[in-house]
N, C-alpha and C positions, 0 to 999 in steps of 0.2 A: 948355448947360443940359440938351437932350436925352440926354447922355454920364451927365449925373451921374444922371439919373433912374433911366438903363439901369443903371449901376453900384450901385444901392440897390436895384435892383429883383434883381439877382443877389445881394446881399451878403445881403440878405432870404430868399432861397430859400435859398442855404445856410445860414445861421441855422436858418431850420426844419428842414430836412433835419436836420440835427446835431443839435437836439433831439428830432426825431421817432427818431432813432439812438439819441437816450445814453437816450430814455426805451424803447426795444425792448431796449435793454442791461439797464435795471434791472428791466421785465418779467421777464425772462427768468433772470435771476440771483434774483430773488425765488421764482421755479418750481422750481429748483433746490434750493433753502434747505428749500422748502416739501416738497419730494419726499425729501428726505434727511432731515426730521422725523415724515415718514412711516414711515421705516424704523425709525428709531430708536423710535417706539411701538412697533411690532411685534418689535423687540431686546428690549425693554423687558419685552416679555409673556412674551417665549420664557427671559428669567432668571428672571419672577417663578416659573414652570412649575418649572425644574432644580429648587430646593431641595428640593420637593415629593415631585419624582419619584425623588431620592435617596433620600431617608426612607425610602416605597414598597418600594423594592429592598433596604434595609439591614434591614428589617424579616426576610425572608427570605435575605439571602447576609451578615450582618454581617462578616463576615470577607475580605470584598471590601472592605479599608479603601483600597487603592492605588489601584483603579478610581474610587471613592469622592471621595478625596483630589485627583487627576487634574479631576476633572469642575466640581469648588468651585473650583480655582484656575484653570480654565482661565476659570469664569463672572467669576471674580475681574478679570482677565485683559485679559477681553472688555467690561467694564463701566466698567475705565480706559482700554479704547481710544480714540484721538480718530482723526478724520477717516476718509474712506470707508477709502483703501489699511491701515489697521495697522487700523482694528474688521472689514475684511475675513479678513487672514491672521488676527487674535485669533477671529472667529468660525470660520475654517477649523479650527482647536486645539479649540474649545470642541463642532466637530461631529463631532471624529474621538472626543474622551475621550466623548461622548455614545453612537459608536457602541460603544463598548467596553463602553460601561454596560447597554445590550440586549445586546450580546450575553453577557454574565453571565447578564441575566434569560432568555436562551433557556433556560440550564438547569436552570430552575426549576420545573416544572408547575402547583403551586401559585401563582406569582406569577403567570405567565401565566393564571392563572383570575381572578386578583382584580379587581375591576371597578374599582377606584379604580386600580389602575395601569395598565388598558386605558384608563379616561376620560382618563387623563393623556398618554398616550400619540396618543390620539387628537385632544388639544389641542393638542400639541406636532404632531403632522403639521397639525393646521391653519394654525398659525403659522406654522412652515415654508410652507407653499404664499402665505401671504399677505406674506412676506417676498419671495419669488422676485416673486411681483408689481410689489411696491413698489420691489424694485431694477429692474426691466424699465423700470418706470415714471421712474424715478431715473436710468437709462443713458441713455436716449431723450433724455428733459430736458438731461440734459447736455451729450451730440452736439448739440440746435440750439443750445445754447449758445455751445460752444467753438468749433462752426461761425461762427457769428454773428460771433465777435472774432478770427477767424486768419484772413478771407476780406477782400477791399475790398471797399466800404470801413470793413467795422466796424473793423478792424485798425488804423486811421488813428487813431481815435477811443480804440480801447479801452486801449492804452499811458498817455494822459494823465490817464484819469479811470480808472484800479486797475479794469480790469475782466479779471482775471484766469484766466488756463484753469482748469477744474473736474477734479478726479479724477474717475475711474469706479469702481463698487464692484463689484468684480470678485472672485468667489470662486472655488474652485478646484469643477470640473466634477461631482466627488462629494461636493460640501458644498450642492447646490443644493436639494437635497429631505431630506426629516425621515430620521434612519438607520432603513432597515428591517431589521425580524428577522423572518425565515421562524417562526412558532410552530409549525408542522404537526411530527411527530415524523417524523423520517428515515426513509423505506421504504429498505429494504436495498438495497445496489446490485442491479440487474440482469445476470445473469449475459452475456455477449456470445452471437449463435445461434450455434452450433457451425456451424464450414465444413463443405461437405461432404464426403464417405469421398473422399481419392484411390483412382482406378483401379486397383485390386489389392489394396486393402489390408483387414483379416482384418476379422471381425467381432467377434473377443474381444478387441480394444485394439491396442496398438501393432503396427506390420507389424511383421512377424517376431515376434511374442509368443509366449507359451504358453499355453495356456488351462489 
């Protein structure tokens, strides 16, 4: 009798264990869920911005139709992407034709003066920074995650009840922050200091010259 008691009083503790397990699993995949709808708001604000900021630019360079055209398909693009890895490489596309589209307007002084497309611009780096966030926040989530189900004993558990590894959203290194354009106007190169005179050499130009 004392065997059978022993043997329910174990069968009991794992019982719990395993659902104190499968409910840190669904915590935690909920985190996830939750952290990657996060992004997708801030995706969300950074498309509503592009149309905007098109306009803006076409208003002064209309004959930038290619730059133009580039930046609609790429938001296009970016808009049908699903999951972290393809709306990552689609927004990598949609930040490079973005940088293309500043640097148009660098050579415009007039655009660069107009307040609706500095406000915009300046929206658009906000978003930016608020996206890097939310994917830091989104990676992090992720790692205890996938932690959580590749290690024992979640790894036992997570096979039976579809608790599957999470992608990272992973963008490429120059796509993390808003594209910036230098406005300041170019100062002319600086010319290098001149070496100094070799030992013998004239004063009116090259050795041996003529004055």
């Amino acid at each position: 009798m004392l065997w059978i008691i022993i043997l329910l009083v174990v069968v009991g503790l794992i019982v719990v264990a395993l659902i104190a397990l499968y409910n840190r699993f669904v915590r935690l995949r909920n985190r996830v869920d939750n952290a990657w709808a996060q992004i997708e708001v801030q995706l969300k604000r950074r498309w509503d911005l592009i149309p905007n900021l098109v306009e803006t630019v076409k208003g002064y360079a209309e004959h930038e139709r290619g730059t133009f055209e580039a930046v609609t398909e790429a938001r296009a693009n970016a808009q049908r992407a699903q999951g972290p890895a393809e709306t990552a490489a689609a927004e990598g596309i949609l930040g490079q034709a973005l940088g293309r589209l500043f640097a148009v307007a660098e050579a415009y002084p007039e655009l660069q003066a107009d307040e609706n497309f500095r406000q915009l611009q300046d929206e658009l780096a906000g978003t930016e920074n608020r996206i890097a966030v939310s994917r830091q926040v989104y990676n992090d989530t992720v790692l205890t995650y996938n932690n959580a189900i590749q290690t024992f004993p979640g790894v036992v558990l997570a096979g039976p009840f579809n608790f599957t590894k999470r992608e990272f959203f992973e963008t490429d290194e120059t796509q993390r922050g808003a594209p910036q354009v230098d406005f300041t106007q170019g100062a002319a190169p600086t010319a290098p200091p001149a070496s100094p005179a070799e030992p013998g050499a004239g004063s009116s130009g090259a050795p041996g010259g003529t004055s």
